[in-house]
PDB file with one MODEL, atoms N, CA, C and O in Angstrom:
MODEL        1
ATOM      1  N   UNK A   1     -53.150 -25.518  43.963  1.00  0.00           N
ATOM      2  CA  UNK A   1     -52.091 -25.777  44.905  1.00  0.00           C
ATOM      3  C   UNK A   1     -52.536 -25.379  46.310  1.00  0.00           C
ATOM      4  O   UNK A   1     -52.293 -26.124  47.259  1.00  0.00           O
ATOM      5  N   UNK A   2     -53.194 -24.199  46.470  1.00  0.00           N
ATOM      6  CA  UNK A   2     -53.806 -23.576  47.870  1.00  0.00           C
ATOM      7  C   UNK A   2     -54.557 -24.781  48.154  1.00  0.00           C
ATOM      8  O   UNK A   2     -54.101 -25.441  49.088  1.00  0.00           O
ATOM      9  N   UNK A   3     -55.863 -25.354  47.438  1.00  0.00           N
ATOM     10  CA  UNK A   3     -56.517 -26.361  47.540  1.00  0.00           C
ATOM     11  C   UNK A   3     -56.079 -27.753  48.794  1.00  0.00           C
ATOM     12  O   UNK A   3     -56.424 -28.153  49.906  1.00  0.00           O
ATOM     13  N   UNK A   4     -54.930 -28.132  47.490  1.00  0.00           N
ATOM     14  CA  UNK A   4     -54.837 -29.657  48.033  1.00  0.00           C
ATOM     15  C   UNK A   4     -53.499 -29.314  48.917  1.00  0.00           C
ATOM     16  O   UNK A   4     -53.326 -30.219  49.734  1.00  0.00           O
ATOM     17  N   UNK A   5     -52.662 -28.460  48.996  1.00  0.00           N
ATOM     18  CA  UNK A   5     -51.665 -28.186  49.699  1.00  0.00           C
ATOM     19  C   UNK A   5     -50.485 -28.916  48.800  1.00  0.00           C
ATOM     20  O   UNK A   5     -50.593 -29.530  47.738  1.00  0.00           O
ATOM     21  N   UNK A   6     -49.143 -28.589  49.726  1.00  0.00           N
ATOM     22  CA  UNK A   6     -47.952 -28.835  48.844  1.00  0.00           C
ATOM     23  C   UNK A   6     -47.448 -29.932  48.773  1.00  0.00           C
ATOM     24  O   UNK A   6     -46.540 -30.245  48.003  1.00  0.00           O
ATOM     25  N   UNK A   7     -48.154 -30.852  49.821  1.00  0.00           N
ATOM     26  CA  UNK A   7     -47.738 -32.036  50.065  1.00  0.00           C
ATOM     27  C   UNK A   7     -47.926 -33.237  49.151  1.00  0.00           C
ATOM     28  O   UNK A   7     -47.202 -34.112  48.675  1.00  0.00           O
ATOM     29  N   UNK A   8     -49.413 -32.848  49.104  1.00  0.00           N
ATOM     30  CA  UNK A   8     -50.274 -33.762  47.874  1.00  0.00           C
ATOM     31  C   UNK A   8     -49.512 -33.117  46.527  1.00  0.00           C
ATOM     32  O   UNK A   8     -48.612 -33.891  46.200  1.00  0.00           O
ATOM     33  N   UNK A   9     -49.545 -32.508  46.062  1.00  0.00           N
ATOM     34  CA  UNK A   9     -49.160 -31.430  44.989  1.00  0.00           C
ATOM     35  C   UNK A   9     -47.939 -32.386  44.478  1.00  0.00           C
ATOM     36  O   UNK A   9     -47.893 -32.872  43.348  1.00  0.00           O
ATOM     37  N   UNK A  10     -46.795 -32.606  45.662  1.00  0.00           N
ATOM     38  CA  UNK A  10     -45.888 -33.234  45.240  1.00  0.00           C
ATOM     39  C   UNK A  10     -45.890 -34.532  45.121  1.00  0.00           C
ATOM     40  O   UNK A  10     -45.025 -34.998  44.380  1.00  0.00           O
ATOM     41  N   UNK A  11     -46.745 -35.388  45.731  1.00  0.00           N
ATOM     42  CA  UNK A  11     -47.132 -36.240  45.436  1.00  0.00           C
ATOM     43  C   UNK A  11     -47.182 -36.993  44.326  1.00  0.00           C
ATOM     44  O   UNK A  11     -46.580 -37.938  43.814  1.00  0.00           O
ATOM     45  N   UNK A  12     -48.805 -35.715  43.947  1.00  0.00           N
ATOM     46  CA  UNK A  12     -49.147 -35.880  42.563  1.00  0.00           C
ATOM     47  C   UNK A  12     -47.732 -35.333  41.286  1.00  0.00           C
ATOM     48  O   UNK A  12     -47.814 -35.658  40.102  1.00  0.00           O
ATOM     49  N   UNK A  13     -47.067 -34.863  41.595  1.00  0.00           N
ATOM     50  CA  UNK A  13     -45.677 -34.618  40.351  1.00  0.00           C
ATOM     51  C   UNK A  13     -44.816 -35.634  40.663  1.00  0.00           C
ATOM     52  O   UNK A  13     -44.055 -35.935  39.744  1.00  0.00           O
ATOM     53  N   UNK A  14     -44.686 -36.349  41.836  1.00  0.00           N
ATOM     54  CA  UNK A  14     -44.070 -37.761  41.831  1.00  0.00           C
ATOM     55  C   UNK A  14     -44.822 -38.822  41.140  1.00  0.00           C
ATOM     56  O   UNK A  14     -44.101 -39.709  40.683  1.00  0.00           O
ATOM     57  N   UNK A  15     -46.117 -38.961  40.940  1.00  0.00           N
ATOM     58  CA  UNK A  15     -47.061 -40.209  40.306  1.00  0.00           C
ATOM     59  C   UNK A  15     -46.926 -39.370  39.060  1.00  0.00           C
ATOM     60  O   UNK A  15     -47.672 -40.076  38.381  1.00  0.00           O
ATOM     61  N   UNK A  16     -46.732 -38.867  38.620  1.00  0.00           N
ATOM     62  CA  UNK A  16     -46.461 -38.314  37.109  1.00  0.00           C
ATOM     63  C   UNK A  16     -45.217 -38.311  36.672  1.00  0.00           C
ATOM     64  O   UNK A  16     -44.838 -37.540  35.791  1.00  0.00           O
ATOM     65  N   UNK A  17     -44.524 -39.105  37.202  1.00  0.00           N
ATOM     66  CA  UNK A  17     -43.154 -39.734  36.716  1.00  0.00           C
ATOM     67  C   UNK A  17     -42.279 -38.063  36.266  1.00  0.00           C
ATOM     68  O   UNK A  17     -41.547 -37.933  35.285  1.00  0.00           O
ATOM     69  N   UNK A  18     -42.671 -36.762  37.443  1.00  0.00           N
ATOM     70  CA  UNK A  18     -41.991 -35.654  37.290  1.00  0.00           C
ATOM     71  C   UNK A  18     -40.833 -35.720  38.326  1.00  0.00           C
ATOM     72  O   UNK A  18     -41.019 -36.259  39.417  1.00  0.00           O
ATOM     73  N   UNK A  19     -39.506 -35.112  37.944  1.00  0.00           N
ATOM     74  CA  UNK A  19     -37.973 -35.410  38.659  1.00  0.00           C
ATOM     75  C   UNK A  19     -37.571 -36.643  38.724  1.00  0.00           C
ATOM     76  O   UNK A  19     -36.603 -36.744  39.477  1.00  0.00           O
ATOM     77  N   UNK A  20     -37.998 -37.918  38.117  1.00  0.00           N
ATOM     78  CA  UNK A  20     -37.027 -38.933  37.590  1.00  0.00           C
ATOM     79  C   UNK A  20     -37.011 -39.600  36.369  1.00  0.00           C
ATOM     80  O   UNK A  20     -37.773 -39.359  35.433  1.00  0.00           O
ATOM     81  N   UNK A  21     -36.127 -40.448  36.388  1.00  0.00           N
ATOM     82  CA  UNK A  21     -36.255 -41.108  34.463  1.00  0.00           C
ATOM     83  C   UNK A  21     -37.996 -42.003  34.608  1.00  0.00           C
ATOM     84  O   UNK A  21     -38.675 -42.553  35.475  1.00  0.00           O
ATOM     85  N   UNK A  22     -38.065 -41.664  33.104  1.00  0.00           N
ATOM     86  CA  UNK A  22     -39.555 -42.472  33.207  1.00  0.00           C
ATOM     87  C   UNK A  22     -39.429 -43.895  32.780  1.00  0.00           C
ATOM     88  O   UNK A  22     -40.453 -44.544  32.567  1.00  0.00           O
ATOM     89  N   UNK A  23     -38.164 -44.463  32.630  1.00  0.00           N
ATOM     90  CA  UNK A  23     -38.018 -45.573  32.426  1.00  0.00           C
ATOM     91  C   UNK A  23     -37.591 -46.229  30.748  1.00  0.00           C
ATOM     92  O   UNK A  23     -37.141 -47.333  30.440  1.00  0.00           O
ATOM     93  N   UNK A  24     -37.845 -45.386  30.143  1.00  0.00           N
ATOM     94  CA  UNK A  24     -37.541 -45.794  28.522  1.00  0.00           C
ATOM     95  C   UNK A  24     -36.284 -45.879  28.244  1.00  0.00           C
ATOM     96  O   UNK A  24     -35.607 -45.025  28.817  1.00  0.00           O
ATOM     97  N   UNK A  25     -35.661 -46.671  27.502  1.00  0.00           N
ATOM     98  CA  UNK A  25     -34.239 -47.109  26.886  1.00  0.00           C
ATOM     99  C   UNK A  25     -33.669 -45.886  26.508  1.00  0.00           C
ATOM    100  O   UNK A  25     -33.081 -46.405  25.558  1.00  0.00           O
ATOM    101  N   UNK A  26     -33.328 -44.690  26.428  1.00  0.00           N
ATOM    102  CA  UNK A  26     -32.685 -43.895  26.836  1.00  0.00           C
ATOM    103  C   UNK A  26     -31.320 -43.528  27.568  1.00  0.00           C
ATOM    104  O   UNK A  26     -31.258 -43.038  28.695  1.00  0.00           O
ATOM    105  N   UNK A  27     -30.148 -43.865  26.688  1.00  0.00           N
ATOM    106  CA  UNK A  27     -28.906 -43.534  27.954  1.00  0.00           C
ATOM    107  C   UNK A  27     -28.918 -42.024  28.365  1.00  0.00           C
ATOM    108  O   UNK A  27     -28.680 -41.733  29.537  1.00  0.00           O
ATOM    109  N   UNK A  28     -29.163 -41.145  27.526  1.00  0.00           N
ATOM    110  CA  UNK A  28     -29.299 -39.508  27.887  1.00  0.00           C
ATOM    111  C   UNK A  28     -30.518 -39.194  28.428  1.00  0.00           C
ATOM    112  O   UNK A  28     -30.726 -38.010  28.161  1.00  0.00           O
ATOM    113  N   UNK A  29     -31.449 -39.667  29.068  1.00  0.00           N
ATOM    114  CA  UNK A  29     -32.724 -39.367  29.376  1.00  0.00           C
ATOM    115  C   UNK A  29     -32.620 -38.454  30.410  1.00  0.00           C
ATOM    116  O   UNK A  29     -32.017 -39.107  31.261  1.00  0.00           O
ATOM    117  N   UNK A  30     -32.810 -37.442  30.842  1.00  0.00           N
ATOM    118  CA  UNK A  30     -33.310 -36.136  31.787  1.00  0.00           C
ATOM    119  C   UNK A  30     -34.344 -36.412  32.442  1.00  0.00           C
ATOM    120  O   UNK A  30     -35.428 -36.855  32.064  1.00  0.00           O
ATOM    121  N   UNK A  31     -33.779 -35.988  33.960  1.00  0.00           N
ATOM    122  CA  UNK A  31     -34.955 -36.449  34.945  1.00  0.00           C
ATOM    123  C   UNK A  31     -35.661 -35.095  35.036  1.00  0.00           C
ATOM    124  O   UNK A  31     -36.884 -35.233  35.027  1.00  0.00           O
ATOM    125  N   UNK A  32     -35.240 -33.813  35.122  1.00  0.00           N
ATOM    126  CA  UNK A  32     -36.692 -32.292  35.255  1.00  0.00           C
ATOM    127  C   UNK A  32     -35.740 -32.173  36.640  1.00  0.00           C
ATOM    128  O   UNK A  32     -34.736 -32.724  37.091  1.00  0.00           O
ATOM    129  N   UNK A  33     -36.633 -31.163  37.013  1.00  0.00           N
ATOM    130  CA  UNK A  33     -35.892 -30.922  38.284  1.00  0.00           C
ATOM    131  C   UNK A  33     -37.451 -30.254  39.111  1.00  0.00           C
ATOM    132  O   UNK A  33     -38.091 -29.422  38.466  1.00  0.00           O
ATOM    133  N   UNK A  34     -37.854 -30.579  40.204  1.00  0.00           N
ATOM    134  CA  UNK A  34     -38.832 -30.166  41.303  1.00  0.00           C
ATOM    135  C   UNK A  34     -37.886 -30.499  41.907  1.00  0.00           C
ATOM    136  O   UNK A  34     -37.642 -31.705  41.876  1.00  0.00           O
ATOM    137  N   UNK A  35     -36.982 -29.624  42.685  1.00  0.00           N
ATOM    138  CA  UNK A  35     -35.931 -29.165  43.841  1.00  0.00           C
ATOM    139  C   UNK A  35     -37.411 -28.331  44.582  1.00  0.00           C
ATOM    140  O   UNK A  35     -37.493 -28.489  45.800  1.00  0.00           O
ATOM    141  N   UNK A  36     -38.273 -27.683  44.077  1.00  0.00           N
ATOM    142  CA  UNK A  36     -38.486 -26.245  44.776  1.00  0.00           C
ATOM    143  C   UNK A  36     -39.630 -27.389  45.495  1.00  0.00           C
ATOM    144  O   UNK A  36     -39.720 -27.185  46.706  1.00  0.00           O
ATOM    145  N   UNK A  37     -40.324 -28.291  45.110  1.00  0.00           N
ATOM    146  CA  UNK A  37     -40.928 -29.002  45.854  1.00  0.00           C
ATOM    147  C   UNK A  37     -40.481 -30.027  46.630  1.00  0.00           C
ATOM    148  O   UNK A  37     -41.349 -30.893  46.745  1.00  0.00           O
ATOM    149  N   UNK A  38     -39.382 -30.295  47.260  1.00  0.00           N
ATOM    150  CA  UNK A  38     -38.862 -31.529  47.802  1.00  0.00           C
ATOM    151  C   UNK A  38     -38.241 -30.406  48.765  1.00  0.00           C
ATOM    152  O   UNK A  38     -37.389 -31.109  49.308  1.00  0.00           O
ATOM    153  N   UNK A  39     -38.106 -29.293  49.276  1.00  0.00           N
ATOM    154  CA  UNK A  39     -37.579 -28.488  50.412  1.00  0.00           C
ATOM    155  C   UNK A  39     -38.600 -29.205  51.856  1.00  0.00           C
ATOM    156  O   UNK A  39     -39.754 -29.632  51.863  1.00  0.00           O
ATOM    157  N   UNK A  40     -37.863 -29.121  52.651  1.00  0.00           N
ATOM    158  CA  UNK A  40     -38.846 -29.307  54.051  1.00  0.00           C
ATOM    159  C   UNK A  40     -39.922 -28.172  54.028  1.00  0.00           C
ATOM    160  O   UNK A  40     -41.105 -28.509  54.067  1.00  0.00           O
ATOM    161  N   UNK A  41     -39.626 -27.005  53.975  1.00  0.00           N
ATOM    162  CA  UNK A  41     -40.628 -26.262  54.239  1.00  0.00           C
ATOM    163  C   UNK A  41     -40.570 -24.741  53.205  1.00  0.00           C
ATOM    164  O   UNK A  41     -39.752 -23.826  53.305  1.00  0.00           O
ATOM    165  N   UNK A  42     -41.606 -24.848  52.329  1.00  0.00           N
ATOM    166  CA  UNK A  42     -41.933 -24.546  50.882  1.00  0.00           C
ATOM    167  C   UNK A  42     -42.216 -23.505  51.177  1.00  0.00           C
ATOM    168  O   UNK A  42     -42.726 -23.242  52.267  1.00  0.00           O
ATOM    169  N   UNK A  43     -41.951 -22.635  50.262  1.00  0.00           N
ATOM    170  CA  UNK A  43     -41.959 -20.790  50.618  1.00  0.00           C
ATOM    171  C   UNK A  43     -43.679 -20.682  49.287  1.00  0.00           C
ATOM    172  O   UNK A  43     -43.959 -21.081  48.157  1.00  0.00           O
ATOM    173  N   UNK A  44     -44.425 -19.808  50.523  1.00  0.00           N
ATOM    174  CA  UNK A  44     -45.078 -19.727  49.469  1.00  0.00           C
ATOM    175  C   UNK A  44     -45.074 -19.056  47.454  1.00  0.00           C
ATOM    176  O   UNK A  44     -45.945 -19.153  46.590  1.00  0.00           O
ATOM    177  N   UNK A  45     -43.756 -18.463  47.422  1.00  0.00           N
ATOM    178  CA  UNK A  45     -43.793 -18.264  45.909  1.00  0.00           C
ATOM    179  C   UNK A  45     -43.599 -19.587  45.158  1.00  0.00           C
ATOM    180  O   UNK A  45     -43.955 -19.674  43.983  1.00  0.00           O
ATOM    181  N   UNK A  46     -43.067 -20.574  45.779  1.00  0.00           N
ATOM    182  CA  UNK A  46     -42.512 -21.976  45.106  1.00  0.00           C
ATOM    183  C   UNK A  46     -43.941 -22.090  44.852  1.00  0.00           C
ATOM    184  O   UNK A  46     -44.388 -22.129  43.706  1.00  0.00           O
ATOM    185  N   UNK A  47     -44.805 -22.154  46.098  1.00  0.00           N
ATOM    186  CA  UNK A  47     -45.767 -23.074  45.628  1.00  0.00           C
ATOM    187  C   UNK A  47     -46.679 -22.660  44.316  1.00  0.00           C
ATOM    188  O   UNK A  47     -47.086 -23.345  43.378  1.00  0.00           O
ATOM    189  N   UNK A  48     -46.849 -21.134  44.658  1.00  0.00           N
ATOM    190  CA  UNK A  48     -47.823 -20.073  43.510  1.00  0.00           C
ATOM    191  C   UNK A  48     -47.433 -20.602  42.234  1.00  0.00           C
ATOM    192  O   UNK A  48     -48.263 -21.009  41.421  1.00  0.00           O
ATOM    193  N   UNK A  49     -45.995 -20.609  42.000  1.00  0.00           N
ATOM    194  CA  UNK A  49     -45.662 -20.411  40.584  1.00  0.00           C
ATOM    195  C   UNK A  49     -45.146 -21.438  39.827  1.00  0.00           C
ATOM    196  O   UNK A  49     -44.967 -21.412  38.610  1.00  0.00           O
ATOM    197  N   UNK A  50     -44.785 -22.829  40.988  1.00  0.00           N
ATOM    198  CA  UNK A  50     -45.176 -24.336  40.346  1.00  0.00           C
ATOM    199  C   UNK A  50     -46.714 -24.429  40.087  1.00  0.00           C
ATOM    200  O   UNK A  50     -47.313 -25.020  39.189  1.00  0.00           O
ATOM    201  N   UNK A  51     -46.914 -24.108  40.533  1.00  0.00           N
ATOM    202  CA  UNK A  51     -48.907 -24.483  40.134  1.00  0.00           C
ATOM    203  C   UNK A  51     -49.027 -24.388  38.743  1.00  0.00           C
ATOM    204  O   UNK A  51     -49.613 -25.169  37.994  1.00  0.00           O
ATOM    205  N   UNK A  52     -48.212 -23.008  38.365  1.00  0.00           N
ATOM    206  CA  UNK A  52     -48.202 -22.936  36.934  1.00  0.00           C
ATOM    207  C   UNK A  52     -47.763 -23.188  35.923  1.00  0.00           C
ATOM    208  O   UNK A  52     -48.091 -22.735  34.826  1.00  0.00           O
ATOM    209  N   UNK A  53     -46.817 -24.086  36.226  1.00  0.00           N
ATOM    210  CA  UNK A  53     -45.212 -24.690  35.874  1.00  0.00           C
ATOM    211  C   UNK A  53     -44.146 -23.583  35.863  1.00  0.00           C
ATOM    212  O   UNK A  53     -43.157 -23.950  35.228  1.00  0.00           O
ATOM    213  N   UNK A  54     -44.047 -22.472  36.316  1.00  0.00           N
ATOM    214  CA  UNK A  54     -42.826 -21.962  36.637  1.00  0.00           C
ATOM    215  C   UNK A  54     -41.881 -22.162  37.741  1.00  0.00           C
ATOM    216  O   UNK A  54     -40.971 -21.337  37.807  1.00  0.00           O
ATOM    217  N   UNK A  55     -41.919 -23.163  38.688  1.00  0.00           N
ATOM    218  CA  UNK A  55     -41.313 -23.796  39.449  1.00  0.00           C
ATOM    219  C   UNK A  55     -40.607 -25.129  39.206  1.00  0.00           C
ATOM    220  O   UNK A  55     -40.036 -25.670  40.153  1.00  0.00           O
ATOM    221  N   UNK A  56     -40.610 -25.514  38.380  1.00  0.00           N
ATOM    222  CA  UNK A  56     -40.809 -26.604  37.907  1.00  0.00           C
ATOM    223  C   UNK A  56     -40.155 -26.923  36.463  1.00  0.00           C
ATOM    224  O   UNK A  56     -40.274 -26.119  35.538  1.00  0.00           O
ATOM    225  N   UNK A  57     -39.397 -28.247  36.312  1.00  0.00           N
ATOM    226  CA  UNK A  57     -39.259 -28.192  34.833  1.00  0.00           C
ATOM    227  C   UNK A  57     -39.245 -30.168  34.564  1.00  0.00           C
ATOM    228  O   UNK A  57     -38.789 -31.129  35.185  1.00  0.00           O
ATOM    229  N   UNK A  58     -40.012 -29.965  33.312  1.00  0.00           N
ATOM    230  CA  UNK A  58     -40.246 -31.343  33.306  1.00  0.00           C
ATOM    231  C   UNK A  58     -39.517 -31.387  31.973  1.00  0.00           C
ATOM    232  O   UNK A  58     -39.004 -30.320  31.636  1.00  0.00           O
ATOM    233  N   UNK A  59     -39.352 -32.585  31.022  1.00  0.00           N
ATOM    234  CA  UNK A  59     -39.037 -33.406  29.924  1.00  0.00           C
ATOM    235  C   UNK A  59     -39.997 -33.361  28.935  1.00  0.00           C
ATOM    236  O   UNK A  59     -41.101 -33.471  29.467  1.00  0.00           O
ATOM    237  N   UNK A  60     -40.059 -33.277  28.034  1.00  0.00           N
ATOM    238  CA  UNK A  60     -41.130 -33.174  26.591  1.00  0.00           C
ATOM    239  C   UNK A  60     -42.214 -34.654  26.927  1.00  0.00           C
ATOM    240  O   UNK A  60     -43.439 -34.742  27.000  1.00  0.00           O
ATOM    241  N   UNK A  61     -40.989 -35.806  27.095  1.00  0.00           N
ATOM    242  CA  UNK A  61     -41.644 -36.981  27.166  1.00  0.00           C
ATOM    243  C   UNK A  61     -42.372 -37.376  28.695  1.00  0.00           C
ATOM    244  O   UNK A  61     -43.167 -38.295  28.895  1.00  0.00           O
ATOM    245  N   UNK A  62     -41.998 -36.677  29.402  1.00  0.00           N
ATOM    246  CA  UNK A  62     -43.238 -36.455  31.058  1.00  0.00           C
ATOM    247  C   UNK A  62     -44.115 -35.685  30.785  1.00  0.00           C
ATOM    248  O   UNK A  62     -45.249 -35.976  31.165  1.00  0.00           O
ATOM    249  N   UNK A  63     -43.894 -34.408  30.015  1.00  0.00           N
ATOM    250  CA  UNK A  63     -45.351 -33.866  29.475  1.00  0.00           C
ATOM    251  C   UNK A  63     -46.455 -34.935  28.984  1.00  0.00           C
ATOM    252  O   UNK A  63     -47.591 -35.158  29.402  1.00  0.00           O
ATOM    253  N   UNK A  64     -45.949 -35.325  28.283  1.00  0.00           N
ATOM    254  CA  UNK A  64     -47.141 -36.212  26.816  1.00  0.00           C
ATOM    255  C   UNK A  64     -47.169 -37.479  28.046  1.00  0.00           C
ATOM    256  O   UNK A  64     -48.340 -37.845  27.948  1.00  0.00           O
ATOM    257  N   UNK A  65     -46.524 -38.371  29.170  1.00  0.00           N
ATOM    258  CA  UNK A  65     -46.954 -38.754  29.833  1.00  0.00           C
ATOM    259  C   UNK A  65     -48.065 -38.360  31.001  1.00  0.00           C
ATOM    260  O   UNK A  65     -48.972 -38.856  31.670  1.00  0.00           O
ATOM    261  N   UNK A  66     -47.564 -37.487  30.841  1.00  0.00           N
ATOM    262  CA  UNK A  66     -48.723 -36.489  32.251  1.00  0.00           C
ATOM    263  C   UNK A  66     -50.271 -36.141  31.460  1.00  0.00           C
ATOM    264  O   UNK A  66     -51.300 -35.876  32.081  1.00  0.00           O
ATOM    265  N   UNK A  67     -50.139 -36.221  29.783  1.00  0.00           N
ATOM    266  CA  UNK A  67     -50.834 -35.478  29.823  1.00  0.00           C
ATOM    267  C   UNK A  67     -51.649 -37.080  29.159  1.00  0.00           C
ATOM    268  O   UNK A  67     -52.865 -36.912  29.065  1.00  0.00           O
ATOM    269  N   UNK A  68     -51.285 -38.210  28.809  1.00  0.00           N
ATOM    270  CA  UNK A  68     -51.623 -39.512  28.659  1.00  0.00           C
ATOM    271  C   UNK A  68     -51.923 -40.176  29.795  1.00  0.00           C
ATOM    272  O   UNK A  68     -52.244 -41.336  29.539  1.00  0.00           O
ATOM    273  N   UNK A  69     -51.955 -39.861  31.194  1.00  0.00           N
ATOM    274  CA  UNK A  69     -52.723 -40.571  32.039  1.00  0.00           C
ATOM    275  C   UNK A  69     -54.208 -39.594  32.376  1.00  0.00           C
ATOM    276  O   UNK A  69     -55.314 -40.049  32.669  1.00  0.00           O
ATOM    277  N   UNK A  70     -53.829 -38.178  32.230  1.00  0.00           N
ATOM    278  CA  UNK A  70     -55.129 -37.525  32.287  1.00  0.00           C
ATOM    279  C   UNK A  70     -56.164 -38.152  31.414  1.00  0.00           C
ATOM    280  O   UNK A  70     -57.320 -38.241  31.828  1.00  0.00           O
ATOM    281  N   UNK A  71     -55.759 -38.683  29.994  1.00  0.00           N
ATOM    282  CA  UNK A  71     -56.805 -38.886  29.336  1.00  0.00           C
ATOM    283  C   UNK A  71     -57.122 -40.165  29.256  1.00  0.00           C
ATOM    284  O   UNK A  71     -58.087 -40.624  28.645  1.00  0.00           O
ATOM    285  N   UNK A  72     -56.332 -40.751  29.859  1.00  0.00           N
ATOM    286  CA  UNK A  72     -56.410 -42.385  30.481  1.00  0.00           C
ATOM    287  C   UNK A  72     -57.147 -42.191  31.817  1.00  0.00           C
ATOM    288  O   UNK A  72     -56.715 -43.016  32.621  1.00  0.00           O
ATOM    289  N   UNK A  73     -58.408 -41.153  32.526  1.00  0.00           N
ATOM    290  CA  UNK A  73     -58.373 -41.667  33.755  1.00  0.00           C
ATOM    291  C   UNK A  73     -57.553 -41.844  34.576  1.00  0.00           C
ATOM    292  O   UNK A  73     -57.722 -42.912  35.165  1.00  0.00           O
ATOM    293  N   UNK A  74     -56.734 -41.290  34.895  1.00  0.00           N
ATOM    294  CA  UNK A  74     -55.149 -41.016  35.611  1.00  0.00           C
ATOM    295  C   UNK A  74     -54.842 -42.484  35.494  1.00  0.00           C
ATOM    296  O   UNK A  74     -54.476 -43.000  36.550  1.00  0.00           O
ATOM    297  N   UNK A  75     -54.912 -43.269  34.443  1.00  0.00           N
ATOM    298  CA  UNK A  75     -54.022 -44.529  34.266  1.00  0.00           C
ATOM    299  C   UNK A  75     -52.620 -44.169  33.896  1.00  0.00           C
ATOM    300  O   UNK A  75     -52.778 -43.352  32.989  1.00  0.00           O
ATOM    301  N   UNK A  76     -51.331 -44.320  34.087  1.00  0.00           N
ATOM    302  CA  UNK A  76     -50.087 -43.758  33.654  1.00  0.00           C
ATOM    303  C   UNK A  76     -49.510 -45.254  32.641  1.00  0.00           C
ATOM    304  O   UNK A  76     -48.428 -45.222  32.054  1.00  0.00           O
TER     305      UNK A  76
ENDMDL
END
């Protein structure tokens, strides 16, 4: 997260279909919530402890997506 900064960071959890529906037929589907990354201006504990996913909360089925474009070559 220090690396690429918070900007990219969120970026990259937006191209990983993290904080919205991922699109599957689902009427109850859960979007996660990255609130702590969508602030104008990010306190550095947000950023420390999303890095690790404690900022952060994703869906079982954005996991196994996130973790299916890694092994796709970031194909999603």
């Amino acid at each position: 997260m220090q690396q690429i900064g918070p900007k990219v960071f969120l970026i990259m959890c937006k191209n990983l279909v993290f904080g919205k529906k991922t699109g599957i037929e689902l009427g109850a589907e859960a979007v996660g919530n990255i609130k702590n990354l969508l602030k104008d201006k990010i306190r550095p504990i947000d950023a420390a402890t999303t890095s690790f996913g404690q900022g952060l909360s994703v869906t079982p089925l954005q996991m196994i997506m996130s973790y299916a474009a890694i092994a796709n070559q970031g194909v999603l």
